[in-house]
C-alpha positions in Angstrom: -166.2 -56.3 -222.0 -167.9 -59.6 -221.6 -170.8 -60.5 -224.0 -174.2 -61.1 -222.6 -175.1 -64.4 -223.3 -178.1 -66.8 -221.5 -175.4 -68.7 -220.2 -174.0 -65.7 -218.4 -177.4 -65.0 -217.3 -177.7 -68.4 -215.7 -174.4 -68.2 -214.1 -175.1 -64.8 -212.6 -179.2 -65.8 -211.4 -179.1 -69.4 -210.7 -183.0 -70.9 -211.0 -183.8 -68.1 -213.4 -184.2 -69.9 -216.6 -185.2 -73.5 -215.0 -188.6 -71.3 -213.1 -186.9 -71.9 -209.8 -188.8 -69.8 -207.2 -186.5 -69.9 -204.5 -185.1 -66.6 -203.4 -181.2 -66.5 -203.4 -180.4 -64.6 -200.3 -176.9 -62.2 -200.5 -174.9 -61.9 -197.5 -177.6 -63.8 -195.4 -180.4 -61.0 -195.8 -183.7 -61.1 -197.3 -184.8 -57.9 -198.7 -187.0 -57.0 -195.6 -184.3 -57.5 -193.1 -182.1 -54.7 -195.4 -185.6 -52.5 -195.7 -186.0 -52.9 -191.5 -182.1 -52.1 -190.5 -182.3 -49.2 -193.6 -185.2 -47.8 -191.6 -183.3 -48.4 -187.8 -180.6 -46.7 -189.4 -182.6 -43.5 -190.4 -184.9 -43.9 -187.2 -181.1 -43.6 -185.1 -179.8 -40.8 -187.0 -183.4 -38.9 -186.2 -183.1 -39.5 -182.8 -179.1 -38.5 -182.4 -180.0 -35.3 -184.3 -182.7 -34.2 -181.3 -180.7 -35.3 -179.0 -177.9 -33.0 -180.2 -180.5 -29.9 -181.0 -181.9 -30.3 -177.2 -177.9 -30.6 -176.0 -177.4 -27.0 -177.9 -180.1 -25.9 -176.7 -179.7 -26.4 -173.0 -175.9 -25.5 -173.0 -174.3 -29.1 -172.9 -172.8 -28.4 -176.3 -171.1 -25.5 -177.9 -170.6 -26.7 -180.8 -173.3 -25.5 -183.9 -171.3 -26.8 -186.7 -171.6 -30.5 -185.4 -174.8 -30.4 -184.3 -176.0 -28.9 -188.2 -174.1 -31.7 -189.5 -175.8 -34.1 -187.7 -179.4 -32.5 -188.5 -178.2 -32.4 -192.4 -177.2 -36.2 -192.2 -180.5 -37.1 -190.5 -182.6 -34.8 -193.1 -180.7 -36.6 -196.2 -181.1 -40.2 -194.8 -185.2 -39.7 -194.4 -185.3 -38.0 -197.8 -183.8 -40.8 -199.3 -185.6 -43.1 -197.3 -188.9 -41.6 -198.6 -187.6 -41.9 -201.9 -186.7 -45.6 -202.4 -190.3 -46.0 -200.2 -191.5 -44.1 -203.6 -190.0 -46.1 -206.1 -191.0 -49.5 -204.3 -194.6 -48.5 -203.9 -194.1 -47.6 -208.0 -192.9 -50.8 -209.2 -195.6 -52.7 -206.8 -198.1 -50.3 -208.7 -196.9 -51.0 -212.0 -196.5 -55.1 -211.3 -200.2 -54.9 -209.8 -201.5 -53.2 -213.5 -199.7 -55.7 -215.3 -201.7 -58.0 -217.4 -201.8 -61.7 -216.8 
């Protein structure tokens, strides 16, 4: 186990300790682009999920077990979209109290 030291902090945030204000960006993404494809994501599994309920309902597919699965995946995805929205608006709550 390595030992936490300032230099290993520095290594691992570059900017942090010399008050460099520059965002690092991983993989080429800011945090909004992840937040706006995260939503796209959810908003796609939504509308598969209806489109499978309305093709069970009109007879194009037999197949229930599928079509739950894809309701279940679609449910789970927005429920933990809603929850990371949660914590965010939390944390922006919390930094906004903060004294200066």
């Amino acid at each position: 186990m390595d030992k936490i030291s300032i230099q290993n902090v520095s290594k691992a945030y570059p900017g942090l300790l010399t008050g460099n204000k520059q965002v690092q960006k991983e993989d080429g993404k800011s945090f909004s682009e992840i937040i706006k494809t995260s939503i796209a994501d959810v908003d796609k599994l939504q509308k598969d999920s209806d489109n499978a309920v309305r093709n069970l309902a009109t007879g194009e597919e037999n197949d229930i077990h599928k079509t739950m699965i894809m309701m279940e995946k679609a449910g789970i995805s927005f429920q933990l979209m809603m929850a990371v929205r949660n914590k965010i608006i939390t944390a922006y709550e919390t930094i906004m109290r903060m004294q200066i």
